[in-house]
Phi, psi and omega in degrees: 000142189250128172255125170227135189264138189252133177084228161259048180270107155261180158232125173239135179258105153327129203293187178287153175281152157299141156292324203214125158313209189250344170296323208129343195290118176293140180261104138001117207301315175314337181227036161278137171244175225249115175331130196248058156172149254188091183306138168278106090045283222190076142314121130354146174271012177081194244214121182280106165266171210273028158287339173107344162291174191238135155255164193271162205244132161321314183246152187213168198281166201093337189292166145315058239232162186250156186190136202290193192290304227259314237263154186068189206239131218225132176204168181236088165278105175051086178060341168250155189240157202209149168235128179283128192227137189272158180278003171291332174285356170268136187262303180208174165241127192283124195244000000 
């Protein structure tokens, strides 16, 4: 299945939560959190401005992107899961 995104709209696949802190401790799938960062996937063709253009979208697939907590839609395809983000919702890019 192919995900295409509309508008400014991405798709990112989260990287893995850790397992084991930096001490050494392994962590419990419960008290693991959940990674504020991501490979981009899928860009959108961007946000139709009202001139009737597409403005170009900032991020492109393959980068590295940092992205809030809270922030985009969590959805799940065939067995792996991705979050959909508007690009306003990526805080940087990890170069």
């Amino acid at each position: 299945m192919k995900l295409v995104p509309l508008e400014d709209r991405i798709v990112v696949k989260p990287k893995e939560a850790e397992e084991k802190t930096a001490g050494g401790i392994v962590l419990p799938d419960t008290a693991r959190e959940k990674p504020l960062m991501g490979t981009v996937i899928a860009v959108g063709p961007g946000k139709l401005l009202d001139n009737g253009t597409r403005a170009a979208m900032s991020v492109k697939p393959d980068e590295v992107v940092l992205y809030g907590r809270y922030g985009g839609s969590d959805i799940e395809i065939d067995g792996v899961e991705y979050k959909i983000l508007r690009e306003s919702e990526v805080l940087g890019i990890v170069e």
